[in-house]
N, CA, C and O atoms as a DFTB+ gen file, in Angstrom:
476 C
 N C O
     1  1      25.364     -29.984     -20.267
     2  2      25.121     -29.923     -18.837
     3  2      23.619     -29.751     -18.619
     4  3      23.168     -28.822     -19.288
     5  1      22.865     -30.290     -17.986
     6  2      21.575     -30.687     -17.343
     7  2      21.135     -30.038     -16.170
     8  3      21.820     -29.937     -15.152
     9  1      19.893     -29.562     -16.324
    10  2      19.603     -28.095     -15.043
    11  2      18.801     -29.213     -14.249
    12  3      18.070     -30.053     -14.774
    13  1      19.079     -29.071     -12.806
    14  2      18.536     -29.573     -12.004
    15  2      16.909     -29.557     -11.859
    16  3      16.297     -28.508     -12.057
    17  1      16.271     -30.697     -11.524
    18  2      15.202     -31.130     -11.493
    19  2      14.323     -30.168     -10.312
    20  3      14.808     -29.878      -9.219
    21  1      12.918     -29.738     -10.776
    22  2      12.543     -28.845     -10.370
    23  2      11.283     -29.596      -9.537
    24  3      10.949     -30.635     -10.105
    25  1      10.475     -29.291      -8.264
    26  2       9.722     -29.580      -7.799
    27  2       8.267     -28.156      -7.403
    28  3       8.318     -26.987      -7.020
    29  1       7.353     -28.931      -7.697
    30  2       5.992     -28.046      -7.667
    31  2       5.694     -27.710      -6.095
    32  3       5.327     -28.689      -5.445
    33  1       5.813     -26.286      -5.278
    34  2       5.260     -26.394      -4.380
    35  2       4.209     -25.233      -4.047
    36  3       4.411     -24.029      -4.204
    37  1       3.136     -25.792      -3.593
    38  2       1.843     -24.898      -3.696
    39  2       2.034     -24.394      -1.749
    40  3       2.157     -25.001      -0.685
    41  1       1.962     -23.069      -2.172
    42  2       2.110     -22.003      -0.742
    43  2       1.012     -20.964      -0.871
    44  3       0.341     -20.672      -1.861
    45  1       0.988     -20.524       0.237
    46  2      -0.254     -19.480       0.677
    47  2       0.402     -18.184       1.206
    48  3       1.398     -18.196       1.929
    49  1      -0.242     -17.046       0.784
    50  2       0.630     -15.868       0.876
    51  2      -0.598     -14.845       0.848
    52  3      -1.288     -14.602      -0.142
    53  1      -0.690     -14.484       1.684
    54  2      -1.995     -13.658       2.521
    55  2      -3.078     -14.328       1.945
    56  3      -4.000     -13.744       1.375
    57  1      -3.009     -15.290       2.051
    58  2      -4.546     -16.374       2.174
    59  2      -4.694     -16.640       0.650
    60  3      -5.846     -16.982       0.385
    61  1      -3.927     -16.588      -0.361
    62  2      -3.815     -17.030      -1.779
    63  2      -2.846     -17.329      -1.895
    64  3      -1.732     -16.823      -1.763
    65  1      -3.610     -19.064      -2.420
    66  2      -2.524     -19.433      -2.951
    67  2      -1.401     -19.517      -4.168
    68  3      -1.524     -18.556      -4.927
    69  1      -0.634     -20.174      -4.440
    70  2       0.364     -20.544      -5.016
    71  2       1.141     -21.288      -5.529
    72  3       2.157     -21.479      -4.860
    73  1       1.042     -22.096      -7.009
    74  2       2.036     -22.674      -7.259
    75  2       3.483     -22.695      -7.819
    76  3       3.764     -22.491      -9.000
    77  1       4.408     -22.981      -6.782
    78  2       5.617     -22.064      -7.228
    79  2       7.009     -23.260      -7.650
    80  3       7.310     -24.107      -6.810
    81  1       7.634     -23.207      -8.772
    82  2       8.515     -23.978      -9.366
    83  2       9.881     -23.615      -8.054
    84  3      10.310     -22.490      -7.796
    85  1      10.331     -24.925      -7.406
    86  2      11.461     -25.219      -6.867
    87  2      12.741     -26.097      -6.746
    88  3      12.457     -27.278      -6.547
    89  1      13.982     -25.854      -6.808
    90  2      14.718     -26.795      -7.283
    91  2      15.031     -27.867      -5.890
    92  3      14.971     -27.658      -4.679
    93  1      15.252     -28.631      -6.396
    94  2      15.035     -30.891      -5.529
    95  2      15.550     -29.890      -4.301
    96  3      16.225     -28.871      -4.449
    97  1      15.195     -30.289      -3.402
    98  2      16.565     -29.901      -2.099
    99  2      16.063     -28.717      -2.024
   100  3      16.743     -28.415      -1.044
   101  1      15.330     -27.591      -2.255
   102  2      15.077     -26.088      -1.564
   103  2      14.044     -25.525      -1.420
   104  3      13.634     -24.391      -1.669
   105  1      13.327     -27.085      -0.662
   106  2      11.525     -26.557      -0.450
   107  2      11.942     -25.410       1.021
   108  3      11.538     -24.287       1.323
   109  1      12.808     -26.251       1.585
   110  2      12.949     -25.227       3.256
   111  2      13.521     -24.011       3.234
   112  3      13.242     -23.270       4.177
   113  1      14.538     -23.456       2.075
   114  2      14.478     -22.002       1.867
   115  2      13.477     -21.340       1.383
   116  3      13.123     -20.231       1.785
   117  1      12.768     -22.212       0.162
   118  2      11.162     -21.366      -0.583
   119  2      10.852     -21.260       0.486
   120  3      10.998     -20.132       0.955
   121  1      10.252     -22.394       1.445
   122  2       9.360     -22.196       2.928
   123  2       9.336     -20.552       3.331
   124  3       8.580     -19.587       3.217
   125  1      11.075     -20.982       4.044
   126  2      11.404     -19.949       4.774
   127  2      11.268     -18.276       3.754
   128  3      11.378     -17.205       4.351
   129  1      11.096     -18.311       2.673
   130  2      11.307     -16.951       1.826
   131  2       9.765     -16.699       1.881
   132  3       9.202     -15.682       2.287
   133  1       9.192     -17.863       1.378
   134  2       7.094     -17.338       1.746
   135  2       7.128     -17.121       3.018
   136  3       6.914     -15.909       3.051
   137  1       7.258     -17.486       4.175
   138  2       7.222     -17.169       5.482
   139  2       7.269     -15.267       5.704
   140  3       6.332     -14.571       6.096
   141  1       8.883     -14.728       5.246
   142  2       8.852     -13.459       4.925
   143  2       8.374     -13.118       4.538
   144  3       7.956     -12.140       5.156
   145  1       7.837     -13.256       3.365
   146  2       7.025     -12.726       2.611
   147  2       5.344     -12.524       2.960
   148  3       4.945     -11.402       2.650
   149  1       4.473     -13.281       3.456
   150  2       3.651     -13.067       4.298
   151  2       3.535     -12.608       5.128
   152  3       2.440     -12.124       5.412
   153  1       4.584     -12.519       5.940
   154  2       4.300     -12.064       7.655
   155  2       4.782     -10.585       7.050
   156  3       4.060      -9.884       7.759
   157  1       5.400      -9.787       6.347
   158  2       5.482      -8.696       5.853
   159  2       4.403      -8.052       5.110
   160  3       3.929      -6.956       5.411
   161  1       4.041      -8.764       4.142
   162  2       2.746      -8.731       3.582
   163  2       1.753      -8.296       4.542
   164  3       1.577      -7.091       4.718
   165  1       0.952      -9.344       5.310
   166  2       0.319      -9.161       6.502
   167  2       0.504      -8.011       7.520
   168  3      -0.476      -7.670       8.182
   169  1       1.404      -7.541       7.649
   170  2       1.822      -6.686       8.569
   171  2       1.250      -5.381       7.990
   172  3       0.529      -4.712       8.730
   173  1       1.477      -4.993       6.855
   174  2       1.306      -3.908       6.258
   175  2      -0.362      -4.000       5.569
   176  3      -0.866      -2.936       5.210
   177  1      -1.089      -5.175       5.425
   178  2      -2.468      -5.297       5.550
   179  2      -2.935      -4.543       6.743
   180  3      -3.625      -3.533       6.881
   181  1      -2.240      -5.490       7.695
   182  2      -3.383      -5.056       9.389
   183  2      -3.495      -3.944       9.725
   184  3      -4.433      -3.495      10.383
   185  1      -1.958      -2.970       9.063
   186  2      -2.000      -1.857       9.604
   187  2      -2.911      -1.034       8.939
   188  3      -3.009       0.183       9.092
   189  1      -3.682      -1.856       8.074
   190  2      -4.533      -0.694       7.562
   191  2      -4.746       0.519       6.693
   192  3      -5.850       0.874       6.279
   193  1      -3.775       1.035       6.486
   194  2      -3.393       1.926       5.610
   195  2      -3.085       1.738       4.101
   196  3      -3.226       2.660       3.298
   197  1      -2.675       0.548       3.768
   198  2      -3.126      -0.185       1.886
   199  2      -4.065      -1.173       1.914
   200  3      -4.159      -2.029       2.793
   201  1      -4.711      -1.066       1.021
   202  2      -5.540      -2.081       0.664
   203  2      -5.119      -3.249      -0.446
   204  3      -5.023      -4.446      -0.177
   205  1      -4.908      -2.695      -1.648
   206  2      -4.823      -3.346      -3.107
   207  2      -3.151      -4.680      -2.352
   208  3      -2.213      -4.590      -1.559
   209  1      -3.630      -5.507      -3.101
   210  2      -2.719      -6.192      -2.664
   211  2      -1.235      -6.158      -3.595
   212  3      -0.160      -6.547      -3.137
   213  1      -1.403      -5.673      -4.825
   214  2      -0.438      -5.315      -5.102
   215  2       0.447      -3.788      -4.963
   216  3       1.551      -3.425      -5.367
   217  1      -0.318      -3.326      -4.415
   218  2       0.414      -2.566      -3.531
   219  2       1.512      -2.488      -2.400
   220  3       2.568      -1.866      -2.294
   221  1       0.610      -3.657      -1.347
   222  2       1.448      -4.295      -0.574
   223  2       2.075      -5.116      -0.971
   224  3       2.841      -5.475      -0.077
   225  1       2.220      -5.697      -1.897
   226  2       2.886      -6.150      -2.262
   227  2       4.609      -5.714      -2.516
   228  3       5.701      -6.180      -2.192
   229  1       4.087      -4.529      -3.298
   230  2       5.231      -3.748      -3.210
   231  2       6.076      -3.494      -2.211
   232  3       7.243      -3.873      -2.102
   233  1       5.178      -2.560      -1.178
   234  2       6.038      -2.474      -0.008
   235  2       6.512      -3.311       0.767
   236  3       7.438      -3.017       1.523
   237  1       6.013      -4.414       0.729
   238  2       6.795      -5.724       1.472
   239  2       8.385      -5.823       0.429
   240  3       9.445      -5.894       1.050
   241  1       8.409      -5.820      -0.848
   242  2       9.271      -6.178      -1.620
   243  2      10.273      -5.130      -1.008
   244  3      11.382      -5.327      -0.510
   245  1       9.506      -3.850      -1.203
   246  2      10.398      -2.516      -0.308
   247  2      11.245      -2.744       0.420
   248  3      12.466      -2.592       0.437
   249  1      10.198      -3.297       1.316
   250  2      10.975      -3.504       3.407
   251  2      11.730      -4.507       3.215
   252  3      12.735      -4.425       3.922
   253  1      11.707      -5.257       2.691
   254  2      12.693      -7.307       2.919
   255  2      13.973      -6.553       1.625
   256  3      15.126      -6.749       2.009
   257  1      13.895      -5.863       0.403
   258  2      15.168      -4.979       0.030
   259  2      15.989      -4.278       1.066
   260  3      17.213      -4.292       1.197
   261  1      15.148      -3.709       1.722
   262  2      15.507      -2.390       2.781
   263  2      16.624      -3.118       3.756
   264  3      17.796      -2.843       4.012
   265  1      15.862      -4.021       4.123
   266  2      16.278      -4.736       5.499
   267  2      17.113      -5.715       4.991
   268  3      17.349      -6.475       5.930
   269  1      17.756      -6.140       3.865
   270  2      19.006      -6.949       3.314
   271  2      20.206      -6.054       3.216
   272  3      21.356      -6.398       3.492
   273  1      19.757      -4.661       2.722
   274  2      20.621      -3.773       2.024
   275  2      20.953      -3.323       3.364
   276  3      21.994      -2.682       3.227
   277  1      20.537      -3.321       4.877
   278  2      20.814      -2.875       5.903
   279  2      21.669      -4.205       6.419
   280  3      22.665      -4.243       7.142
   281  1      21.202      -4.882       6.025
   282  2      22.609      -6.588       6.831
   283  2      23.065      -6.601       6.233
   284  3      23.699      -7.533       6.727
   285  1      23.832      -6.349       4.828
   286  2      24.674      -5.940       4.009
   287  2      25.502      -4.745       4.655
   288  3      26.611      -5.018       5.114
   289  1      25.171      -3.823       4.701
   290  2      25.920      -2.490       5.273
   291  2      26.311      -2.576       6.624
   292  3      27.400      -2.028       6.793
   293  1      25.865      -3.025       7.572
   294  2      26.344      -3.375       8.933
   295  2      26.993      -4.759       8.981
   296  3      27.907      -4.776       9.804
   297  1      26.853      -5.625       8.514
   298  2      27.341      -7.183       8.711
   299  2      26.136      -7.956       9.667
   300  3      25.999      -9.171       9.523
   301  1      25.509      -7.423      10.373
   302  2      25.273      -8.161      11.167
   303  2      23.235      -8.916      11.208
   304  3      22.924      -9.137      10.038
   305  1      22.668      -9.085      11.669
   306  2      21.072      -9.837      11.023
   307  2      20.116      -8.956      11.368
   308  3      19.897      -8.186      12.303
   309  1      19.431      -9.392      10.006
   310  2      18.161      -7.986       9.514
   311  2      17.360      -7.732      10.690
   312  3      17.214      -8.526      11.619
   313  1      16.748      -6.352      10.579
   314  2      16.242      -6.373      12.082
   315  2      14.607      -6.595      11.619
   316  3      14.475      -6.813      10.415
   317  1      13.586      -6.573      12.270
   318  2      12.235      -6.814      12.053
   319  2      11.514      -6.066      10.913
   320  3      11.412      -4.862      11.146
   321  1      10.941      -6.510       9.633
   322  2      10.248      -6.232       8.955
   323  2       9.786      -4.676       9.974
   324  3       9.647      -4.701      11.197
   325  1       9.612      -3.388       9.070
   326  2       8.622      -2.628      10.302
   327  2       7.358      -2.488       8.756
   328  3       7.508      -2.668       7.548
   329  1       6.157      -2.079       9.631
   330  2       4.636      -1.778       8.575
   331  2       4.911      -0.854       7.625
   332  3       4.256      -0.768       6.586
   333  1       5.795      -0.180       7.887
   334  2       6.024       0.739       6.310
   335  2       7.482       1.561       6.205
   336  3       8.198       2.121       7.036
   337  1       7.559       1.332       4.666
   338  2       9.322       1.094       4.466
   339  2       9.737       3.349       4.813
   340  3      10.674       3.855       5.431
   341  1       8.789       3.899       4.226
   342  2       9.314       5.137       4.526
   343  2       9.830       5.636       6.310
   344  3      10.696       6.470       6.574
   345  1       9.273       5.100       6.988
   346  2       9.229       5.617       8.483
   347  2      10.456       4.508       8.751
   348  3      11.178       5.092       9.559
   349  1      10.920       3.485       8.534
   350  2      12.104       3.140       9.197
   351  2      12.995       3.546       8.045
   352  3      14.112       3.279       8.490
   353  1      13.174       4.057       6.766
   354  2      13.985       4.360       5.894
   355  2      14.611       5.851       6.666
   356  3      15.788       6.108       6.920
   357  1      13.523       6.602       6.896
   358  2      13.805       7.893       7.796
   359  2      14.530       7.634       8.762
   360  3      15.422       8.471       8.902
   361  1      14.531       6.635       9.670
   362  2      15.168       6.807      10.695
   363  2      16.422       6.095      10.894
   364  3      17.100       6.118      11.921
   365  1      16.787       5.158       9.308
   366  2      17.664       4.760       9.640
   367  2      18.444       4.799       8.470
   368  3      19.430       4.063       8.514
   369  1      18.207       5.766       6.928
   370  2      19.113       5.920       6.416
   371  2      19.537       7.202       6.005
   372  3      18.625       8.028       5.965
   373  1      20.752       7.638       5.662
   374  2      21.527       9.008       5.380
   375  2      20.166       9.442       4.387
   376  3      19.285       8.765       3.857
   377  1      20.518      11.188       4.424
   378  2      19.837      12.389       3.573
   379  2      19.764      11.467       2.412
   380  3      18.620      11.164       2.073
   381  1      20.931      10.863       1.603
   382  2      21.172      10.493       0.356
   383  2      20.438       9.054      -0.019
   384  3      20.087       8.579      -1.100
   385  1      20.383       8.720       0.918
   386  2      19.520       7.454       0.810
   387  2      17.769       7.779       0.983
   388  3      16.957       7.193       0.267
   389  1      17.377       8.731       1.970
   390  2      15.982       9.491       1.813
   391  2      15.858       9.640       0.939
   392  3      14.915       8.969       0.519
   393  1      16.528      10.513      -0.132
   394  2      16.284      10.850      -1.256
   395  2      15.913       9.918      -2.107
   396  3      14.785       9.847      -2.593
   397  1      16.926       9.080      -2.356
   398  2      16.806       7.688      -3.428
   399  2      15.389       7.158      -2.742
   400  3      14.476       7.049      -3.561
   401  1      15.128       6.886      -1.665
   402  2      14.058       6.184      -1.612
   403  2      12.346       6.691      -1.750
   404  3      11.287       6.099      -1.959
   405  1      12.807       8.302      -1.476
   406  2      11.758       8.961      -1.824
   407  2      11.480       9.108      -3.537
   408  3      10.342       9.356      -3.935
   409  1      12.492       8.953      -4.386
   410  2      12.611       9.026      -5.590
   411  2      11.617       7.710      -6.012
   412  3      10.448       7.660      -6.397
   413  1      12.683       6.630      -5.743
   414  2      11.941       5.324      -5.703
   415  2      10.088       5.304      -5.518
   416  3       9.351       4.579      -6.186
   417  1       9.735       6.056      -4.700
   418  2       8.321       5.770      -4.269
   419  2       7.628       6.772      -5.133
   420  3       6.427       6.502      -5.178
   421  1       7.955       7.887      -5.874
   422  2       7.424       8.450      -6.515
   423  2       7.727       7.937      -8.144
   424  3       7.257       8.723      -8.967
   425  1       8.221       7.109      -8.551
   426  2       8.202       6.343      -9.603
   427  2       6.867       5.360      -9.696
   428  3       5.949       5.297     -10.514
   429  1       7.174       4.627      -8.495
   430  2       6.245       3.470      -8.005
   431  2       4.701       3.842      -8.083
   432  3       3.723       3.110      -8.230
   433  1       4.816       5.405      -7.915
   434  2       3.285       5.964      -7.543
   435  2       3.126       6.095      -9.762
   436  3       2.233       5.754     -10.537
   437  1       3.970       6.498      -9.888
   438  2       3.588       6.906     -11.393
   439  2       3.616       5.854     -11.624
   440  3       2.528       5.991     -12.183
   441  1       3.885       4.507     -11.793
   442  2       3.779       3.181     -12.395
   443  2       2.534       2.385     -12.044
   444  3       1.840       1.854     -12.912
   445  1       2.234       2.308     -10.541
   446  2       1.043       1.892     -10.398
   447  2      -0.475       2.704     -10.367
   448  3      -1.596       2.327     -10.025
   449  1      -0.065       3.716     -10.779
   450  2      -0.984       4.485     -11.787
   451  2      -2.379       5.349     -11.011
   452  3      -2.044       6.316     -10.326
   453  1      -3.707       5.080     -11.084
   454  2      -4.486       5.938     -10.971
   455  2      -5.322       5.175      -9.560
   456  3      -6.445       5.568      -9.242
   457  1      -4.596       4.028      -8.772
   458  2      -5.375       3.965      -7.891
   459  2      -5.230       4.670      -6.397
   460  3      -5.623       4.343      -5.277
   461  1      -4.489       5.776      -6.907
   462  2      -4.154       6.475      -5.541
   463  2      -2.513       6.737      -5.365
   464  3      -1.675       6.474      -6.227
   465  1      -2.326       7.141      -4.448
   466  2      -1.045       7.199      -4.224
   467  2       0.086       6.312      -3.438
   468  3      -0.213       6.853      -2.374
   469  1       0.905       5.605      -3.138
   470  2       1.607       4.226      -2.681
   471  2       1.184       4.465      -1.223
   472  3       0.587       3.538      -0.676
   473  1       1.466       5.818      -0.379
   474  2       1.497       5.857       0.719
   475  2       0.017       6.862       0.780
   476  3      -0.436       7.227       1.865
């Protein structure tokens, strides 16, 4: 059996670009997934408060998890990226889920190491 034929598409994602392997037929979901991914990205730039881009990076990965695992649990469509995943995690998930996510971010801080702290 033969894996479907892959197409090269070069995207921009906070003003760097990208060449990213896609299969025949799913340039308009990649589209639509860089789309998220920037305008989340971006969001959490403007606000100013991270710099390093892999940082934000992270927290975009954060918020677009956050906000699946929330249209998952309700049924119904993700609500707006917000600039940072702790302040809508607070307000919109149980003690037990604070926890996990506060856990989560203090891993993240020990992994990405000595340039400061995530938040």
């Amino acid at each position: 059996m033969s894996t479907p034929p892959n197409k090269q598409v070069e995207v921009q994602i906070m003003g760097q670009s990208y060449l990213l392997a896609c299969p025949v037929g799913g340039e308009s979901a990649l589209l639509d997934a860089v789309e998220r991914v920037d305008t989340a990205m971006c969001r959490i730039r403007d606000a100013g408060k991270v710099r390093a881009r892999d940082r934000i990076a992270v927290l975009a990965s954060l918020n677009l998890a956050f906000e699946l695992a929330q249209k998952e649990r309700e049924g119904g469509a993700p609500t707006a990226t917000p600039p940072e995943l702790p302040a809508a995690a607070q307000a919109a998930a149980s003690p037990h889920e604070q926890a996990r996510l506060n856990e989560l971010l203090q891993r993240l801080d020990q992994v990405l190491g000595d340039d400061g702290q995530l938040l």
